[in-house]
PyMOL Python script that loads the backbone (N, CA, C, O; Angstrom):
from pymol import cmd

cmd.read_pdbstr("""\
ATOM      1  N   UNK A   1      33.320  34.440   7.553  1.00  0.00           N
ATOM      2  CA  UNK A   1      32.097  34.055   6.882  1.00  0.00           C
ATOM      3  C   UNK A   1      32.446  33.256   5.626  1.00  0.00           C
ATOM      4  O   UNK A   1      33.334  33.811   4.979  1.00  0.00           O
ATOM      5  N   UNK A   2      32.060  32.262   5.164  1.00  0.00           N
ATOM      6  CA  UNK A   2      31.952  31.325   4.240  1.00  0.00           C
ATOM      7  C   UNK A   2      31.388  31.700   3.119  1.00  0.00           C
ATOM      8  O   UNK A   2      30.159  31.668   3.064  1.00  0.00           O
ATOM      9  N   UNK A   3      32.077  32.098   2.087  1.00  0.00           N
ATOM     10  CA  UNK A   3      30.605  32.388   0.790  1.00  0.00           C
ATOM     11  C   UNK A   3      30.006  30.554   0.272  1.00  0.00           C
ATOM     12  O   UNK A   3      30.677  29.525   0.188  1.00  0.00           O
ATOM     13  N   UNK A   4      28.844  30.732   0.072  1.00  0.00           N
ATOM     14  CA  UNK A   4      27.579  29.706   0.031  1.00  0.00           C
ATOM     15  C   UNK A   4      27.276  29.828  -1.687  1.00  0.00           C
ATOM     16  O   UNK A   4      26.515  30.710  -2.086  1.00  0.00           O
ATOM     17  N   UNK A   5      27.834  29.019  -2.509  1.00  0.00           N
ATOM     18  CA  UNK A   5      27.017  29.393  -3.665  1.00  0.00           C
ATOM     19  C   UNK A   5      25.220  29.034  -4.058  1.00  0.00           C
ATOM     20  O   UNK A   5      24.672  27.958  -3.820  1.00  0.00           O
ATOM     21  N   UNK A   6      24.604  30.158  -4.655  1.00  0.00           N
ATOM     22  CA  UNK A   6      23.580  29.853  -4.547  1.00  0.00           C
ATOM     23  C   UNK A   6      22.789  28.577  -5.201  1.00  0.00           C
ATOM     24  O   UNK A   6      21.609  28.474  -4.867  1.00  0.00           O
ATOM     25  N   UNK A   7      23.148  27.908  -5.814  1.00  0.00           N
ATOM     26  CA  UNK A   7      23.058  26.828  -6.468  1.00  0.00           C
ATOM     27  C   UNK A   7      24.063  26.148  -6.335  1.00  0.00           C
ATOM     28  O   UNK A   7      25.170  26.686  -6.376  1.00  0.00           O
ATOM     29  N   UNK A   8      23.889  24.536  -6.106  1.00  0.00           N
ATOM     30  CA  UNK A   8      25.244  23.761  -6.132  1.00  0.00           C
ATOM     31  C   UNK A   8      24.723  22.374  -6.403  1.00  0.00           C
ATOM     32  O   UNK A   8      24.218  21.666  -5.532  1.00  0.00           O
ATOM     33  N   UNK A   9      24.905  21.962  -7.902  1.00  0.00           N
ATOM     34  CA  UNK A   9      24.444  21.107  -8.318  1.00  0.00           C
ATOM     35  C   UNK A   9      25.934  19.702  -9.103  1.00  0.00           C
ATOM     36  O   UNK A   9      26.896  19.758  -9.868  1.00  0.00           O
ATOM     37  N   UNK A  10      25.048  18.397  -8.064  1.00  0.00           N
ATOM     38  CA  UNK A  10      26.233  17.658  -7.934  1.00  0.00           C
ATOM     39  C   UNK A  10      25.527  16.711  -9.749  1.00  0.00           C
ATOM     40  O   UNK A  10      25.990  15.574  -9.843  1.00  0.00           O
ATOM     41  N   UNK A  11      25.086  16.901 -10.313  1.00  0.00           N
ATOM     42  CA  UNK A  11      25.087  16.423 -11.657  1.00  0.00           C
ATOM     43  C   UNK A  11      23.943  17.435 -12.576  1.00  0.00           C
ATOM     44  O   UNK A  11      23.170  18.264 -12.094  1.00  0.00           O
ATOM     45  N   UNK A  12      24.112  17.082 -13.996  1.00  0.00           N
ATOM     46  CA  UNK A  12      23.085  18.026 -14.503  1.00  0.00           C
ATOM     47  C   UNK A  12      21.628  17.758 -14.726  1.00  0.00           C
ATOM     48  O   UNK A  12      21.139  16.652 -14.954  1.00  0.00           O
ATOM     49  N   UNK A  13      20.969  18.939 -14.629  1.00  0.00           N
ATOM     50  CA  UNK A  13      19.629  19.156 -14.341  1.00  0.00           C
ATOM     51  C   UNK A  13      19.175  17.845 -15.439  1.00  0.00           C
ATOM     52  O   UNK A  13      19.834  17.452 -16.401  1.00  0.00           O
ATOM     53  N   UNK A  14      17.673  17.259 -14.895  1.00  0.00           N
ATOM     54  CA  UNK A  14      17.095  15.749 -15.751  1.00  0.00           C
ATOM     55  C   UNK A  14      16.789  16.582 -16.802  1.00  0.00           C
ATOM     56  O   UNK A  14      16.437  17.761 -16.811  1.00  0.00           O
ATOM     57  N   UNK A  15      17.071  15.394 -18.127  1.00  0.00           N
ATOM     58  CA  UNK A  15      16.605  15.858 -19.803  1.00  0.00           C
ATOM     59  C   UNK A  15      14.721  15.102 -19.494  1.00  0.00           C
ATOM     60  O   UNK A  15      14.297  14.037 -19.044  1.00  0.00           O
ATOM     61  N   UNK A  16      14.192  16.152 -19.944  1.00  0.00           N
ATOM     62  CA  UNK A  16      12.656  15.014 -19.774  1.00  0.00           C
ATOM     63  C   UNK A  16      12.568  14.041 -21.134  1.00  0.00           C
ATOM     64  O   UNK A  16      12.800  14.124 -22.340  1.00  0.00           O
ATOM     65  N   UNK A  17      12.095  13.097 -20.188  1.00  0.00           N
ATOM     66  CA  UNK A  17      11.724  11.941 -21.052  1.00  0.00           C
ATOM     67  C   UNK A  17      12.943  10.958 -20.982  1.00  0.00           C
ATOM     68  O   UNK A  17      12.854   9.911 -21.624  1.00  0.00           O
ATOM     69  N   UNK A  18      14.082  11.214 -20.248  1.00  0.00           N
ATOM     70  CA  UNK A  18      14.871  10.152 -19.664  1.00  0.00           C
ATOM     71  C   UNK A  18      15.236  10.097 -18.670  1.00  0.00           C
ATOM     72  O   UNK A  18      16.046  10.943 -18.290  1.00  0.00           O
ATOM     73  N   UNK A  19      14.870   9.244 -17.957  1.00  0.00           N
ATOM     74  CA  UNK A  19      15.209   8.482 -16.833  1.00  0.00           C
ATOM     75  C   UNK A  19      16.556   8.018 -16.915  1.00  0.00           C
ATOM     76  O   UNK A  19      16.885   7.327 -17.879  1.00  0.00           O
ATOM     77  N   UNK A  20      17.499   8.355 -15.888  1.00  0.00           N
ATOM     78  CA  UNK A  20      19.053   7.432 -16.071  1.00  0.00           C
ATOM     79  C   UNK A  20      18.660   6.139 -15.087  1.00  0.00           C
ATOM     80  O   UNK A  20      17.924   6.048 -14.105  1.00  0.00           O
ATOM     81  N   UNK A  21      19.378   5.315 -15.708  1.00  0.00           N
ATOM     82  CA  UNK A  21      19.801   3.996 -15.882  1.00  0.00           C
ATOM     83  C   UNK A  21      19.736   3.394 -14.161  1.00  0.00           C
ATOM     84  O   UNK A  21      19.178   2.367 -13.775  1.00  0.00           O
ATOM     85  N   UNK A  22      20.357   4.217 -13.488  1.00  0.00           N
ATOM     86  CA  UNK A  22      20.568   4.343 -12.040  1.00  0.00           C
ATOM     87  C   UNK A  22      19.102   4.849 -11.139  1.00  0.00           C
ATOM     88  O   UNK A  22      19.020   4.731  -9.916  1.00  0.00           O
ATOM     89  N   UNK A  23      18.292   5.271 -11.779  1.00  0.00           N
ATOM     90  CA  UNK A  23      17.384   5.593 -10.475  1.00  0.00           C
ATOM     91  C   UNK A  23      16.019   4.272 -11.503  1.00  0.00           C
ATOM     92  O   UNK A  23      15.026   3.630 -11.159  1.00  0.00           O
ATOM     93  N   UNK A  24      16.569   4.413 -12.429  1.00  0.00           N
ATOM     94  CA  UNK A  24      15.557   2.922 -12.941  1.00  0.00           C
ATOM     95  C   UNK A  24      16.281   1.567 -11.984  1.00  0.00           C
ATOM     96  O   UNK A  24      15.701   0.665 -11.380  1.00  0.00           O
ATOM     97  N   UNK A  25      17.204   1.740 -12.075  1.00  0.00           N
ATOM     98  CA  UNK A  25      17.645   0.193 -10.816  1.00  0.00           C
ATOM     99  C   UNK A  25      16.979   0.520  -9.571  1.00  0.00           C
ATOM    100  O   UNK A  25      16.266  -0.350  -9.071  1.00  0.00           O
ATOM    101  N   UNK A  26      17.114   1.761  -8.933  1.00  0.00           N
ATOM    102  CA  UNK A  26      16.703   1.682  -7.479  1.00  0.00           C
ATOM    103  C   UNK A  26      15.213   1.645  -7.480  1.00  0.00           C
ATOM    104  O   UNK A  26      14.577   1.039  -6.619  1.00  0.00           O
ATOM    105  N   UNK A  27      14.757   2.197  -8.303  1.00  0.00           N
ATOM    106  CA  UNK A  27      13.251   1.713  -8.500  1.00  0.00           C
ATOM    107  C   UNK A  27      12.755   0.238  -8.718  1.00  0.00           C
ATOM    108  O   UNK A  27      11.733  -0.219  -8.206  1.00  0.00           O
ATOM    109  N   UNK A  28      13.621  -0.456  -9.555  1.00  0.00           N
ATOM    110  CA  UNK A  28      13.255  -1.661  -9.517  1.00  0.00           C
ATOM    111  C   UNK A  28      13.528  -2.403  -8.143  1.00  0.00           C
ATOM    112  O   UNK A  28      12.847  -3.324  -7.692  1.00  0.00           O
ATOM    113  N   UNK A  29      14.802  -1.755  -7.482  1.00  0.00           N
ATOM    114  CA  UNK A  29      15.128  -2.384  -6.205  1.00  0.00           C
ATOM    115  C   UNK A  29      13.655  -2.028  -5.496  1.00  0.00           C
ATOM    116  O   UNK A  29      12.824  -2.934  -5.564  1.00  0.00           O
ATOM    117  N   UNK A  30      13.370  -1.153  -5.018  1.00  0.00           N
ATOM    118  CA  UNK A  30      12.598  -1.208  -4.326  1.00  0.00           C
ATOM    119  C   UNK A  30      11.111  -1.474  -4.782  1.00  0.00           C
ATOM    120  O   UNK A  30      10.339  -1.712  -3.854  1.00  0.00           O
ATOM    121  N   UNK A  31      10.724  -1.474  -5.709  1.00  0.00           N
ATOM    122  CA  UNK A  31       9.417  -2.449  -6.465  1.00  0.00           C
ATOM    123  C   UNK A  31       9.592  -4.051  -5.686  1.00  0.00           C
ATOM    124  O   UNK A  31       8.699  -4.623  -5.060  1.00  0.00           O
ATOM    125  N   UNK A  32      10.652  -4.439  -5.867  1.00  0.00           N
ATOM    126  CA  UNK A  32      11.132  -6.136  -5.377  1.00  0.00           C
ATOM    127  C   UNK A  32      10.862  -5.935  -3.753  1.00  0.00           C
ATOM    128  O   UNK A  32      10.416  -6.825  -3.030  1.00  0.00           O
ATOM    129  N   UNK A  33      11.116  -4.973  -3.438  1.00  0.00           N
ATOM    130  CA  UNK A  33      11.495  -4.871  -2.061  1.00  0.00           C
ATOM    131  C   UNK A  33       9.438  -4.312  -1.535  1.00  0.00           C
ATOM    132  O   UNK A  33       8.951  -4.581  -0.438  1.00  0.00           O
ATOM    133  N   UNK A  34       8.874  -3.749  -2.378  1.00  0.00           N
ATOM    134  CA  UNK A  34       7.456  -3.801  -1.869  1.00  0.00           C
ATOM    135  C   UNK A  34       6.578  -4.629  -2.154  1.00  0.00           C
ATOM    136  O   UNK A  34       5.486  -4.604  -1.586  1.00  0.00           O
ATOM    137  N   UNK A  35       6.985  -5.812  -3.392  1.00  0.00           N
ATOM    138  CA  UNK A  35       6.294  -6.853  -3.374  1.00  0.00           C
ATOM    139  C   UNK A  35       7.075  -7.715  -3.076  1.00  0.00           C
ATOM    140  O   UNK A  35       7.418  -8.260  -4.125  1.00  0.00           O
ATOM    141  N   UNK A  36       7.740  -8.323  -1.930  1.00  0.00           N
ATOM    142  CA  UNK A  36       8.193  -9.223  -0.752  1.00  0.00           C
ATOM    143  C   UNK A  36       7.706  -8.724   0.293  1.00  0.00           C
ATOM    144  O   UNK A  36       7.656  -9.458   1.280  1.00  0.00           O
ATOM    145  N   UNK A  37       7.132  -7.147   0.412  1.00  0.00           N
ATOM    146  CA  UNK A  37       6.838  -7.393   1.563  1.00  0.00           C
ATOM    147  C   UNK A  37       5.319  -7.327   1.754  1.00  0.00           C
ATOM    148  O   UNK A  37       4.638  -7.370   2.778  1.00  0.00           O
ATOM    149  N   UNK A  38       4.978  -7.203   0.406  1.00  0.00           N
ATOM    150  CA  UNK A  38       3.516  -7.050   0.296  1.00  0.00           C
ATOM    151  C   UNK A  38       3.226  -8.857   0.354  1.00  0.00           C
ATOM    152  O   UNK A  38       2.347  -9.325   1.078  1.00  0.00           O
ATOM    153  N   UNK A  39       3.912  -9.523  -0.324  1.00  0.00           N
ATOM    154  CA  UNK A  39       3.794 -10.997   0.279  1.00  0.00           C
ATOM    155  C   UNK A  39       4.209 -11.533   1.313  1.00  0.00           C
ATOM    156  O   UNK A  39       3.435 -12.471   1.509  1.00  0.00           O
ATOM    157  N   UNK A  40       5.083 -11.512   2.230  1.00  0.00           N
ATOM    158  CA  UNK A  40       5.188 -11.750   3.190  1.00  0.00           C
ATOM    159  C   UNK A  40       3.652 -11.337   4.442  1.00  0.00           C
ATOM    160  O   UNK A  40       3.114 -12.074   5.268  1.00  0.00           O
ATOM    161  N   UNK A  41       3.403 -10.091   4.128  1.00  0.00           N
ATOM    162  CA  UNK A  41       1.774  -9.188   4.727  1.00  0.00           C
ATOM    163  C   UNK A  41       0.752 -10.252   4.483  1.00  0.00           C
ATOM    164  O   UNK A  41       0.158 -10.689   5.470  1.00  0.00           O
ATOM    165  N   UNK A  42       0.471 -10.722   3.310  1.00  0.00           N
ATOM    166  CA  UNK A  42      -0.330 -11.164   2.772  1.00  0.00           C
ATOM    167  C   UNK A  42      -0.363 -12.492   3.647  1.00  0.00           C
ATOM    168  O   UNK A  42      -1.325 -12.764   4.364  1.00  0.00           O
ATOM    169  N   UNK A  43       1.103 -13.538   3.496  1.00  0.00           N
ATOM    170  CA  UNK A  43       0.966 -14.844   4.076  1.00  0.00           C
ATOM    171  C   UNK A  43       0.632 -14.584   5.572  1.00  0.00           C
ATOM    172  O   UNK A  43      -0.223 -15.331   6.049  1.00  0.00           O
ATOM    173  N   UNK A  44       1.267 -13.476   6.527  1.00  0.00           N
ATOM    174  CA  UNK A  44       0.600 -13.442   8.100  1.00  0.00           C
ATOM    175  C   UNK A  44      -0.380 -12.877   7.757  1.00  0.00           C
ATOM    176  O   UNK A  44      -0.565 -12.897   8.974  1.00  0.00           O
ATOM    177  N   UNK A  45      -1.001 -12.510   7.448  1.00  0.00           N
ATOM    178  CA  UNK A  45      -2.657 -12.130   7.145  1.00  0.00           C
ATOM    179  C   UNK A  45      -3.465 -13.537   7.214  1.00  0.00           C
ATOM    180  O   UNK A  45      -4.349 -13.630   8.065  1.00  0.00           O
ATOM    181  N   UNK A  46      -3.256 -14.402   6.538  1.00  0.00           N
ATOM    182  CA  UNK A  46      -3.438 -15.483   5.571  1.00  0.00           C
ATOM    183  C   UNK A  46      -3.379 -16.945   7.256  1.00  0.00           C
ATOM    184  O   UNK A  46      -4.266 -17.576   7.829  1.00  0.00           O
ATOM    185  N   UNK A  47      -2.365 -16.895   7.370  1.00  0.00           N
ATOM    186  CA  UNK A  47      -1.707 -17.726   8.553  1.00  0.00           C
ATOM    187  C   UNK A  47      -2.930 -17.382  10.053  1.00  0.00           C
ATOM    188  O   UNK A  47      -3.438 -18.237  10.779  1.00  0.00           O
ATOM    189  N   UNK A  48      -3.082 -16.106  10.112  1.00  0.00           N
ATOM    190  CA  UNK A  48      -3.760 -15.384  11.406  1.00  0.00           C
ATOM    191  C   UNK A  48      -5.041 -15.753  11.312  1.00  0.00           C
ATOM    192  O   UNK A  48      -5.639 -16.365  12.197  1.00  0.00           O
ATOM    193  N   UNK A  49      -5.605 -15.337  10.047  1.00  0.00           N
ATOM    194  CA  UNK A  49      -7.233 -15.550   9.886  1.00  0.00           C
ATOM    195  C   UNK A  49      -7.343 -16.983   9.595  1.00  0.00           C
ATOM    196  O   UNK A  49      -8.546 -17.241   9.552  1.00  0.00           O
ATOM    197  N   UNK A  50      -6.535 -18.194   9.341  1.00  0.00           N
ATOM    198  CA  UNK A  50      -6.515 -19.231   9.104  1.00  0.00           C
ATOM    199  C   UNK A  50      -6.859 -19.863  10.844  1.00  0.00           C
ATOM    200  O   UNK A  50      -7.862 -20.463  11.231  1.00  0.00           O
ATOM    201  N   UNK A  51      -5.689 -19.479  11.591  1.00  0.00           N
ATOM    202  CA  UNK A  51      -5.599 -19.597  13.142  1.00  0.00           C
ATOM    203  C   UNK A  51      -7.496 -19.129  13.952  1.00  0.00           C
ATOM    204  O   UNK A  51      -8.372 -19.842  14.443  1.00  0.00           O
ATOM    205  N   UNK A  52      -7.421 -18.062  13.784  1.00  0.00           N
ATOM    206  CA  UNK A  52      -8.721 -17.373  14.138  1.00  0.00           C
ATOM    207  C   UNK A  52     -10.002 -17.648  13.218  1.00  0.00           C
ATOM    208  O   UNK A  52     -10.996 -17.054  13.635  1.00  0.00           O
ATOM    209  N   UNK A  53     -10.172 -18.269  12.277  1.00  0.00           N
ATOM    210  CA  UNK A  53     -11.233 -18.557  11.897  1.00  0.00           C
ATOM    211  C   UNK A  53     -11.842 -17.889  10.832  1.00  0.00           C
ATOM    212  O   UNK A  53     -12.983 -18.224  10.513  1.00  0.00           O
ATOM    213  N   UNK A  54     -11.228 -16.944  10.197  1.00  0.00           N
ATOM    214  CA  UNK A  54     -12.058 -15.257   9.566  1.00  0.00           C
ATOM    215  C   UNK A  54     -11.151 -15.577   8.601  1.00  0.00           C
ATOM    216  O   UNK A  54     -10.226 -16.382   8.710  1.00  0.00           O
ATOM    217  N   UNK A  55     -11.578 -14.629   7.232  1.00  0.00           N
ATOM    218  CA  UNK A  55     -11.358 -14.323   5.859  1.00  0.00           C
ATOM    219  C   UNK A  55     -10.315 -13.666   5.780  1.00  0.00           C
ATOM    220  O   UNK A  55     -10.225 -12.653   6.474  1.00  0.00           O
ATOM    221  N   UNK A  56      -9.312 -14.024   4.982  1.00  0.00           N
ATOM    222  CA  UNK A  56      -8.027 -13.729   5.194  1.00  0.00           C
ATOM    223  C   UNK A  56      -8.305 -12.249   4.100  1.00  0.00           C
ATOM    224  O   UNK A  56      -7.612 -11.253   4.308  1.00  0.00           O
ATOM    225  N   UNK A  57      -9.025 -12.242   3.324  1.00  0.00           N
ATOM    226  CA  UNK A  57      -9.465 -10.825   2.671  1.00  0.00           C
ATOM    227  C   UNK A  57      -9.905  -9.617   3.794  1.00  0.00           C
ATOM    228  O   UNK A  57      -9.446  -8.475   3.758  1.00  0.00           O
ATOM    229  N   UNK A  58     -10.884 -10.106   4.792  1.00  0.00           N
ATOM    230  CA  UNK A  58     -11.492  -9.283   5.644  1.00  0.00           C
ATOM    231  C   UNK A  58      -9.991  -8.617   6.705  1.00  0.00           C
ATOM    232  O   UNK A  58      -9.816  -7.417   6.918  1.00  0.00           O
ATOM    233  N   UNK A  59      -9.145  -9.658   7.192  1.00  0.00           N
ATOM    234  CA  UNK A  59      -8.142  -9.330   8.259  1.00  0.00           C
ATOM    235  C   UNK A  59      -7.626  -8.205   7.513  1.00  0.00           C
ATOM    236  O   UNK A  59      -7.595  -7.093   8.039  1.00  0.00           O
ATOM    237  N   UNK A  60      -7.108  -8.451   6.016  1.00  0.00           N
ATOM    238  CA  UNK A  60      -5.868  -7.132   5.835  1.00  0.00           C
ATOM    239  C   UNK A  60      -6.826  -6.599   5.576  1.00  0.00           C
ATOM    240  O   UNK A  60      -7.526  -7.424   6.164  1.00  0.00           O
ATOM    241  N   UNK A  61      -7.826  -5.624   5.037  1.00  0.00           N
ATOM    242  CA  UNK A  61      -8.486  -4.588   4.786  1.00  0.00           C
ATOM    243  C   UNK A  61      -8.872  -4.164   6.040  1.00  0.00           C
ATOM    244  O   UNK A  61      -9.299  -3.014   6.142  1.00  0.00           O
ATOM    245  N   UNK A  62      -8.787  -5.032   7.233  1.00  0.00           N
ATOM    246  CA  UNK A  62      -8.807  -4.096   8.663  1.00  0.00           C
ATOM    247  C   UNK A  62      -8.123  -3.728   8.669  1.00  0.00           C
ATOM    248  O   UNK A  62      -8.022  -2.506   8.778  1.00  0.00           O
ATOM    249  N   UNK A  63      -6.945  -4.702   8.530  1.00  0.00           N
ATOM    250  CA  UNK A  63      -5.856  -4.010   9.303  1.00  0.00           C
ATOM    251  C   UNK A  63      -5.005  -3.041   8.474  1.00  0.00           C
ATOM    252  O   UNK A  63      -4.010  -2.465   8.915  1.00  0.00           O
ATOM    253  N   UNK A  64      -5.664  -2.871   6.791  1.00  0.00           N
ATOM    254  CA  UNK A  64      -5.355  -1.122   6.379  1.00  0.00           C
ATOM    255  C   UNK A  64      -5.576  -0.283   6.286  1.00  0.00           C
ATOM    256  O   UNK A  64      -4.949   0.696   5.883  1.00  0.00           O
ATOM    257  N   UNK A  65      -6.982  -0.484   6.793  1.00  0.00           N
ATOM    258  CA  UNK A  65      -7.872   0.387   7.354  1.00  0.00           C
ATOM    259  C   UNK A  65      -7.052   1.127   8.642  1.00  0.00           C
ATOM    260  O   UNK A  65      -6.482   2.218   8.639  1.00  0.00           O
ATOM    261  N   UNK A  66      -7.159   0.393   9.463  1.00  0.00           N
ATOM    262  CA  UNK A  66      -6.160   1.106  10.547  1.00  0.00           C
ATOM    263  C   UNK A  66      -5.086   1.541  10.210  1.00  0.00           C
ATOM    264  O   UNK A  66      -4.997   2.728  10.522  1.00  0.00           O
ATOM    265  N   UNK A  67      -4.287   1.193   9.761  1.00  0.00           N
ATOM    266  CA  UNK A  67      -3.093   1.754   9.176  1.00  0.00           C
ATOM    267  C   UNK A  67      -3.277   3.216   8.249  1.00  0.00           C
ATOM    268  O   UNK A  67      -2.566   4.213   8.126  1.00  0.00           O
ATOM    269  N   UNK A  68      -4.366   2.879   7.774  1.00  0.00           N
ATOM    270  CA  UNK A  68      -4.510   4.089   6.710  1.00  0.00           C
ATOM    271  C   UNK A  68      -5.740   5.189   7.326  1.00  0.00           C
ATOM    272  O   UNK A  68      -6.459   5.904   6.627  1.00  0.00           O
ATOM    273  N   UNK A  69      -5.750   5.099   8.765  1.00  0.00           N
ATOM    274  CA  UNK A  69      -6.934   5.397   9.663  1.00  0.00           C
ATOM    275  C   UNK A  69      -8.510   5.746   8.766  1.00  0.00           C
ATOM    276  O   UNK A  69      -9.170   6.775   8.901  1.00  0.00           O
ATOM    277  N   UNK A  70      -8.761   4.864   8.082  1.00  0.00           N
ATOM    278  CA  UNK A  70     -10.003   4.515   7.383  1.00  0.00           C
ATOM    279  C   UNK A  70     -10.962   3.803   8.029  1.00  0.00           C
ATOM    280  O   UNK A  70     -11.944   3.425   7.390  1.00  0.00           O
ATOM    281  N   UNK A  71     -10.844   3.538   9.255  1.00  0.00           N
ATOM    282  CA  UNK A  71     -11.629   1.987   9.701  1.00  0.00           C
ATOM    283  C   UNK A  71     -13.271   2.971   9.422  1.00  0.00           C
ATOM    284  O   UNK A  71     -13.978   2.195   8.779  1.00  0.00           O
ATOM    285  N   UNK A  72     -13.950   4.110   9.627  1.00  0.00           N
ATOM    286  CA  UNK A  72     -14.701   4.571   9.426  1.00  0.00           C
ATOM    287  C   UNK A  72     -15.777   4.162   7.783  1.00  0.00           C
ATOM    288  O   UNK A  72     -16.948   3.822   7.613  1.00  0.00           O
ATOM    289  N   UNK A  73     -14.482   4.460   6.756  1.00  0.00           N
ATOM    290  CA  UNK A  73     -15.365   4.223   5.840  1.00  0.00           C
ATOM    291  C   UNK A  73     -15.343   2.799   5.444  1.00  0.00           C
ATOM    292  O   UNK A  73     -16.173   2.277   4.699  1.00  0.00           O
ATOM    293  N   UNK A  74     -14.261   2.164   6.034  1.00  0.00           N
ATOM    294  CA  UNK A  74     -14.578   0.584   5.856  1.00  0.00           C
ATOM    295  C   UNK A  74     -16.207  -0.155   6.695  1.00  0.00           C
ATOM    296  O   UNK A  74     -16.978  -1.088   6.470  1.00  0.00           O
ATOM    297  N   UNK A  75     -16.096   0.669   7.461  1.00  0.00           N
ATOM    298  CA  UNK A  75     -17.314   0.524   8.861  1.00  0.00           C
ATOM    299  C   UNK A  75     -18.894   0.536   7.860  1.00  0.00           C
ATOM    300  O   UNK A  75     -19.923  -0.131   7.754  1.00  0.00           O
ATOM    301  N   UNK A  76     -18.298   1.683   7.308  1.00  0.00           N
ATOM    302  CA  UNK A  76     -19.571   2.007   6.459  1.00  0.00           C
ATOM    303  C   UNK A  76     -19.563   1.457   5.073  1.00  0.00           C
ATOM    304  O   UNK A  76     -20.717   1.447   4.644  1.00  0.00           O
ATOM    305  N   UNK A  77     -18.632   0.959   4.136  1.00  0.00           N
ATOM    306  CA  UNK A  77     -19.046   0.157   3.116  1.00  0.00           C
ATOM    307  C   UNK A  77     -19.359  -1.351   3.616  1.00  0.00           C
ATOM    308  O   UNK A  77     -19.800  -2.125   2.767  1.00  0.00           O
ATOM    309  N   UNK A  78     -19.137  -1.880   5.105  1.00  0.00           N
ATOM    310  CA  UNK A  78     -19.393  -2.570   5.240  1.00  0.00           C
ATOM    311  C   UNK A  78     -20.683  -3.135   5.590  1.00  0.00           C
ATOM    312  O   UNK A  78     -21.102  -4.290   5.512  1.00  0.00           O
ATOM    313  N   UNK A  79     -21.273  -1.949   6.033  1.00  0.00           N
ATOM    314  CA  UNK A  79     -22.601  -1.701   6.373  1.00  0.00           C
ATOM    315  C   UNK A  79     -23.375  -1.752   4.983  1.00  0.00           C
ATOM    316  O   UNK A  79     -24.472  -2.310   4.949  1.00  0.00           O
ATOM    317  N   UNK A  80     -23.049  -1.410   4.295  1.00  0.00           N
ATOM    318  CA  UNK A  80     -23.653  -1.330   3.138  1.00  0.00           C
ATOM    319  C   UNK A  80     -23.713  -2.246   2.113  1.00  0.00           C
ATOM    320  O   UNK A  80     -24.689  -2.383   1.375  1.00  0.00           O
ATOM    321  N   UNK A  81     -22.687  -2.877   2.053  1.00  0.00           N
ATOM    322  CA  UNK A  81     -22.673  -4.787   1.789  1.00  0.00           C
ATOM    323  C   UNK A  81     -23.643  -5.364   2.022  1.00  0.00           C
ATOM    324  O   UNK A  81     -24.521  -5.832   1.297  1.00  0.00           O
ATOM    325  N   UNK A  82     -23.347  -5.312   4.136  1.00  0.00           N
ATOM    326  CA  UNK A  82     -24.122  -6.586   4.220  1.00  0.00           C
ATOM    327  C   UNK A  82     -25.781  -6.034   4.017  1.00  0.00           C
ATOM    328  O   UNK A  82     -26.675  -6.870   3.889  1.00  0.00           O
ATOM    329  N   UNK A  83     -26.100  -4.453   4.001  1.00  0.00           N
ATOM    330  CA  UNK A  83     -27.115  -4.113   3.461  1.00  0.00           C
ATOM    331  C   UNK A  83     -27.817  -4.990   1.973  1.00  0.00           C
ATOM    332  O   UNK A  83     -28.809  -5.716   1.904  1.00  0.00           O
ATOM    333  N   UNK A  84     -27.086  -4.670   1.175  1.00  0.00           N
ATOM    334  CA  UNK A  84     -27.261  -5.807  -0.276  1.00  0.00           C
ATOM    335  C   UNK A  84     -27.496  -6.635  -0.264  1.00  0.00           C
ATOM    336  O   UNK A  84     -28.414  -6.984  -1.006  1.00  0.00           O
ATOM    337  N   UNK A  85     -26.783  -7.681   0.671  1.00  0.00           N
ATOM    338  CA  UNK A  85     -26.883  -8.958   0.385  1.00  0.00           C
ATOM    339  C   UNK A  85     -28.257  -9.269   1.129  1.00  0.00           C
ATOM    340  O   UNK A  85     -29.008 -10.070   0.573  1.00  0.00           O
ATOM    341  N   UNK A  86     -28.662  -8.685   2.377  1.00  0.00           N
ATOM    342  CA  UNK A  86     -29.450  -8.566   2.647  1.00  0.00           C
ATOM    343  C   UNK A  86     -30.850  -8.359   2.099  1.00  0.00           C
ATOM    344  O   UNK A  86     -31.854  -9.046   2.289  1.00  0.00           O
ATOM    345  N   UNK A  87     -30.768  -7.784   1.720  1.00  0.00           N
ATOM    346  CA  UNK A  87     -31.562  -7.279   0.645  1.00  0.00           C
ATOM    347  C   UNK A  87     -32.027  -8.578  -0.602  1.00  0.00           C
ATOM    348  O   UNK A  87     -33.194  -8.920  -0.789  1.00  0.00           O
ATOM    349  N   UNK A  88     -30.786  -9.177  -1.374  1.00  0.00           N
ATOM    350  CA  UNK A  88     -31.041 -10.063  -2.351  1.00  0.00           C
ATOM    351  C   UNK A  88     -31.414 -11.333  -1.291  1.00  0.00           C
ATOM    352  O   UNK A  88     -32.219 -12.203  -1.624  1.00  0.00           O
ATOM    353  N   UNK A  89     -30.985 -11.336  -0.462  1.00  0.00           N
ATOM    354  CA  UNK A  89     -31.566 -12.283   0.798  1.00  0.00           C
ATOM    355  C   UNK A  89     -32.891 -12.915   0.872  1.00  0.00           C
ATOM    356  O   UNK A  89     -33.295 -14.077   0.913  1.00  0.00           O
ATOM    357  N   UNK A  90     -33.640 -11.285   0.875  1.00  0.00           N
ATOM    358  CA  UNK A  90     -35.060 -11.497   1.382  1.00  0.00           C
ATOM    359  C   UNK A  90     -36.079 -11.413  -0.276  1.00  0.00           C
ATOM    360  O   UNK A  90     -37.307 -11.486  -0.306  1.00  0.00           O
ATOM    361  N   UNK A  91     -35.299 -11.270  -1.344  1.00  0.00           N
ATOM    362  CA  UNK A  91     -36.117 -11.368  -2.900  1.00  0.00           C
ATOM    363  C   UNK A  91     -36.494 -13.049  -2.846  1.00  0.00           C
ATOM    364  O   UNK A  91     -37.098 -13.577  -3.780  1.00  0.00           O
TER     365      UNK A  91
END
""", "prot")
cmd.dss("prot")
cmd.show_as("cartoon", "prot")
cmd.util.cbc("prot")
cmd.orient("prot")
């Protein structure tokens, strides 16, 4: 049998209120790394609804809707939009 110590800590516990130097880089790495890909999303969003005819605003909020399985309440603020405009429509 192996003794297991109950704690086994490969650096020391975080001081609050500092962040080391090293998980501030990988954070910035990956900040860079979610806005490239949040632009890259954006331009085939952009490219598709350009191709198809539709609002390149309307395509990604479908399609994070689905992703974020929301299409329901998108369904329904959408309903409720074109309710408004509707509405200032007929004043």
């Amino acid at each position: 049998m192996t003794d297991t110590p109950e704690s086994f800590e490969l650096e020391p516990p975080p001081t609050p209120g500092q962040v080391p130097e090293r998980v501030i880089d990988e954070l910035r790495a990956a900040c860079r790394s979610a806005v490239d890909l949040a632009q890259a999303f954006g331009d085939a969003c952009k490219a598709q609804a350009d191709k198809y005819g539709i609002q390149p605003g309307a395509l990604k909020r479908y399609v994070r809707a689905l992703e974020g399985d929301k299409l329901a309440e998108v369904d329904q603020e959408a309903e409720d939009l074109l309710a408004l405009i509707n509405r200032r429509s007929a004043e």
